[in-house]
N, C-alpha and C positions, 0 to 999 in steps of 0.2 A: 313522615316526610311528605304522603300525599295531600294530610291537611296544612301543611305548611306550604307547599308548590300550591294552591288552590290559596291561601291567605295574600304570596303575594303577585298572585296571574290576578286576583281582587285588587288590589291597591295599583297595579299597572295598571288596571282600567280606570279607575278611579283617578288615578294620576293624566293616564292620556284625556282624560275629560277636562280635567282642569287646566290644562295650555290653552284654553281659550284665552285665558285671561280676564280681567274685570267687567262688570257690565258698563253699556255704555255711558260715560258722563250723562247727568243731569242736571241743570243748573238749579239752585234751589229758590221758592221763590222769598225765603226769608235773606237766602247770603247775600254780601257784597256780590258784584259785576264781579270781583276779583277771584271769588272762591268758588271750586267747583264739588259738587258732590256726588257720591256714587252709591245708588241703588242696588242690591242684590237679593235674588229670588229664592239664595235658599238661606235657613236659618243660621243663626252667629254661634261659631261652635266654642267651647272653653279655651283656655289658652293652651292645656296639655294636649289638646284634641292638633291641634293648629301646628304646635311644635314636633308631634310624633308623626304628623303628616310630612309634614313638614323633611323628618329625619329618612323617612322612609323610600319620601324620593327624590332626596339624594343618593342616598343604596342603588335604586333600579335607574338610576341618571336619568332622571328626567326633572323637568322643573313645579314644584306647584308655589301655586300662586296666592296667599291666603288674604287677599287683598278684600273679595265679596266675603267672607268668616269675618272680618278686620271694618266691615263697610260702616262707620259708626257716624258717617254725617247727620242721617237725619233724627235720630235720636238725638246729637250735640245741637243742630240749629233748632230742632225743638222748642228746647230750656234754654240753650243761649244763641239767638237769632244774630246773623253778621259775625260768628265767630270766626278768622279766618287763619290760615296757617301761621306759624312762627316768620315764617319769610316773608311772607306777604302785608305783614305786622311793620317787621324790622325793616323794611325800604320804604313802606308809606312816613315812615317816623324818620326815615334817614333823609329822604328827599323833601319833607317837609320843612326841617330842622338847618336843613345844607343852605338853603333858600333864605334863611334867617341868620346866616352867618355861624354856624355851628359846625367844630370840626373837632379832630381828635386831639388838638393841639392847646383847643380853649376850654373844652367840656369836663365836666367831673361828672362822671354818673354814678347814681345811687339807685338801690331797691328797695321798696318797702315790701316784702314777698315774706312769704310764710317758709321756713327752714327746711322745711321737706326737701328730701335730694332733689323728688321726682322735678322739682324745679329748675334743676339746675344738670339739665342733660346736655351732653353735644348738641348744637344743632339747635336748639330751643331758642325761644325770644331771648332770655337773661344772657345764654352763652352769646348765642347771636346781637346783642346790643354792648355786651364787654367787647367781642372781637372788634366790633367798632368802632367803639368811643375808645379801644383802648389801655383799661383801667380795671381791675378787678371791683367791682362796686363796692362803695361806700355800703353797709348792711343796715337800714333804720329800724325793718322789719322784726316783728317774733311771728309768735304764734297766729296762724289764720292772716298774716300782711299785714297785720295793727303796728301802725308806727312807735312800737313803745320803746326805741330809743329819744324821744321824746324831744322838746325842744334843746336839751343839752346837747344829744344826739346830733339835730340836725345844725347845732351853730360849731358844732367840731367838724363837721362835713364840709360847711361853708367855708371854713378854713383852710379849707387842704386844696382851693379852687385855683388854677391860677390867677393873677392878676389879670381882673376885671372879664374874670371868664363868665360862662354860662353854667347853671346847673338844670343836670337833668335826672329826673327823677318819676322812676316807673312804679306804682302800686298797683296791689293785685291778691284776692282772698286767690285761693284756688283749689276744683273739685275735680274727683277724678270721674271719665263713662268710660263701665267696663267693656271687653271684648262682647258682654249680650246686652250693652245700650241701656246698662243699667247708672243713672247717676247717682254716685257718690262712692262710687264703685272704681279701685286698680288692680291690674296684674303688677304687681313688681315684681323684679328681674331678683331671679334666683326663688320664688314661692312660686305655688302652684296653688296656693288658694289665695282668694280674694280679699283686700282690706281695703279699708275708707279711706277718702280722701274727699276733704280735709279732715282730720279727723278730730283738731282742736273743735270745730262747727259741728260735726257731726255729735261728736262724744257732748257738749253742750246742748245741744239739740235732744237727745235724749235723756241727759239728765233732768232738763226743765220740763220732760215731756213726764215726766212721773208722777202717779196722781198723788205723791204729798210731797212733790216737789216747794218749793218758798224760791224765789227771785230772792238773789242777794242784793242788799243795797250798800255793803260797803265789801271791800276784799278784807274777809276776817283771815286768809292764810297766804303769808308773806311768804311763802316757800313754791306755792303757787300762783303766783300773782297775776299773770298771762290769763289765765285761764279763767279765774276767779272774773277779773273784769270783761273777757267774754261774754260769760253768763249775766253778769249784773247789766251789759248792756244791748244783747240779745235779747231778753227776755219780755218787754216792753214791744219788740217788734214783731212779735211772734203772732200777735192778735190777729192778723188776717193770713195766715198758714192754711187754715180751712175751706180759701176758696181757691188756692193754689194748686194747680195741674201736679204737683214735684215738690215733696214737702223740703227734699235738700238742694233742691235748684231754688227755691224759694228762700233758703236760709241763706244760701251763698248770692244770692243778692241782696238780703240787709247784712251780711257781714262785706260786703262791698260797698253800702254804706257807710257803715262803719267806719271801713278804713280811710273812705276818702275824705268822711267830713274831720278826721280826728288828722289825718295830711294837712289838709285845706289850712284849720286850727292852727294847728303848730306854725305854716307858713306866715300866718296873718302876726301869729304872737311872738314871731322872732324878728326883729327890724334890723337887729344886728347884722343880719347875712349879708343887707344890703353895703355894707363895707366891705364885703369880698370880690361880690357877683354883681353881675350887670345886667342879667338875666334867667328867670326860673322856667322850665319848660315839665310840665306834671301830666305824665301820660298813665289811663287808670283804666283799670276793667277788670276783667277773670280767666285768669288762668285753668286751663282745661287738659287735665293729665289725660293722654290716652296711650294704651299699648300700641296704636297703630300709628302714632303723631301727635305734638300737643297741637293745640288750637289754642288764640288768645281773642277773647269778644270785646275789642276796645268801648269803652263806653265815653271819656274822656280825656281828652286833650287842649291843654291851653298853655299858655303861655305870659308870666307877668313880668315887671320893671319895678324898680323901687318907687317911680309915682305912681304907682297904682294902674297903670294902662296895662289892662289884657286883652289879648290875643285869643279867639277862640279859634284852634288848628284842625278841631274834627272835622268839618266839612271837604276841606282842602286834603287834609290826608285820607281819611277814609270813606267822606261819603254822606251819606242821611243818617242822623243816627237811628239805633233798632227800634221795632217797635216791642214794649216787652210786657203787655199788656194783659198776652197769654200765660205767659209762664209765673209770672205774680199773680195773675188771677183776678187783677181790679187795675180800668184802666185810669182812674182817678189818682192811684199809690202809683202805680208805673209813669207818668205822666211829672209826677213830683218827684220823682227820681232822678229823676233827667234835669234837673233844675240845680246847677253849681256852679259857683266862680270862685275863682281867687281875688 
């Protein structure tokens, strides 16, 4: 009884320290204006750590606060610079899109997102972009946000638009940073140990990292087919991984590649949709699973017409685009990354 009365007159103390609450804001100097970050001076503890804390002082009623445990800003602007909350995302796109005649009435929204639940939380960009277009989305998306419902895919979507409405359509690979600001790393709800995310990228990333690894050049397994073309076209991008800070913040930016120019693609080679829609609006970046909040790093935004006239909406919604010259590791590749239109 005396080491238990001593266990928790410890955790009172412990608990009455932590009512402080988080340390002060920091602005960061890679985020938007809009995002703010928070530093903290003691180390990020596991998720078990944070939950039993957590449980303990509710028991002795008092409040803790696991926000500086949870502090994952600057490990996230790191590897992906300008990433800004789910909210922060979903109003810069609302109020840009409103401006342009877009509402719940004319729009059809669509995702090219990767399957994982973790994508599709309360409160997240995806839930938060359904509540307000409206519409459960159109799904293009498989594995890693590769649009391989494919041109068929997106001329059945076009279909479903109202007359002479707007299409909008969000892609997005997405990786998870754990509670210890480790990328490529989640807590999911209900585990107490750590799994990847993405794990179609990740689990490819380590297959081709094998030293008798072969790059496939055709999908020899129709059962996996998702996956197969992953690899056959990762594997080409991988060449400059070695002077990248973040060998999986470096992969989930050419599979953000990836998805955008295989988006881009399919829009230019379906002419058809121009019979439905009056307007395409393609909002693209990376989704960022975290147990504390996602974050999404817009990278692009534009908007096209059936004559060909686009709209580039990133500066107006969000700002300068990032510089990400760090986190790939060559500002020549980072540089030509940033180079797309419809």
């Amino acid at each position: 009884m005396e080491r238990l009365r001593l266990l928790l007159l410890s955790m009172l103390l412990g608990c009455a320290a932590l009512r402080t609450g988080p340390a002060k804001p920091l602005r960061s100097m890679h985020a938007s204006p809009m995002l703010q970050g928070y530093e903290s001076g003691t180390p990020a503890m596991d998720r078990r750590s944070v939950i039993l804390r957590a449980a303990v002082a509710a028991a002795l009623g008092c409040t803790y606060n696991p926000l500086p445990a949870l502090a994952l800003e600057a490990p996230t602007l790191a590897s992906f610079p300008g990433a800004l909350t789910s909210v922060e995302t979903e109003d810069a796109v609302h109020n840009t899109l409103s401006a342009r005649g877009y509402n719940n009435g004319n729009t059809l929204f669509a995702t090219s997102t990767c399957p994982d639940e973790v994508n599709y939380k309360e409160k997240e960009l995806v839930a938060l972009l359904k509540s307000r277009w409206g519409e459960v989305p159109f799904a293009l998306g498989g594995l890693a946000g590769v649009p391989f419902a494919g041109k068929a895919g997106l001329g059945a979507y076009a279909h479903h638009v109202p007359d002479e409405g707007k299409l909008l359509i969000t892609f997005a690979p997405h990786v998870g940073v754990g509670i210890g600001g480790k990328v490529g790393a989640i807590e999911r709800d209900g585990q107490v140990s750590v799994s990847s995310a993405c794990g179609a990228a990740v689990g490819a990333l380590k297959t081709l990292s094998k030293a008798d690894a072969k790059a496939p050049d055709i999908i020899s397994d129709l059962e996996d087919m998702q996956f197969e073309w992953i690899k056959m076209k990762l594997a080409p991008k991988l060449a400059g991984i070695e002077g990248a800070p973040n060998d999986i913040a470096y992969v989930t930016y050419m599979m953000y590649e990836l998805v955008r120019d295989s988006m881009i693609a399919q829009l230019k080679a379906s002419p058809g949709i121009w019979q439905d829609c009056s307007e395409v609006a393609l909002l693209g970046g990376i989704q960022i699973n975290r147990y504390g909040g996602d974050r999404f790093q817009p990278l692009f935004f534009q908007a096209t017409t059936e004559t060909g006239k686009t709209t580039d909406l990133y500066k107006t919604a969000f700002g300068v685009l990032p510089d990400l010259s760090s986190p790939i590791g060559n500002a020549i590749a980072a540089e030509k990354m940033m180079i797309a239109s419809l």
